[in-house]
C-alpha positions, 0 to 999 in steps of 0.5 A: 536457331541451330548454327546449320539452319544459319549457314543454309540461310546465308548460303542461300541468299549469296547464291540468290545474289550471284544469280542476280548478278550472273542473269544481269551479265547474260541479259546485257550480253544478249542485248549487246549491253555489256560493257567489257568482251567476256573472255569465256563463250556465253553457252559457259555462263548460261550452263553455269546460271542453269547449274546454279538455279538447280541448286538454288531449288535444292536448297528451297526443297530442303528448307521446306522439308527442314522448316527453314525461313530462307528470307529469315 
């Protein structure tokens, strides 16, 4: 596998984690769950989630045009 499609790989699935991660702290907050104060406003964490997802379905669009296993 070309060193390019393996970088992609690994993007991808760290991304996937941070999503996780980031949707769990927003889905606390929203329940009033969270065990610490978030030292920025929410609206910044639920536009960074946005961006992140976006960019997450630009990497799943290429590695379709690509022909790359994502779950690999």
């Amino acid at each position: 596998m070309k060193a390019y499609k393996k970088r992609m790989i690994k993007e991808y699935k760290k991304l996937n984690k941070r999503c996780k991660k980031l949707k769990r702290i927003l889905n606390m907050s929203e329940a009033c769950t969270l065990p610490f104060e978030l030292n920025c406003p929410i609206y910044l964490l639920r536009e960074q989630i946005r961006a992140m997802e976006d960019y997450r379905n630009v990497l799943l669009l290429r590695a379709e045009y690509e022909d790359i296993d994502l779950e690999y």
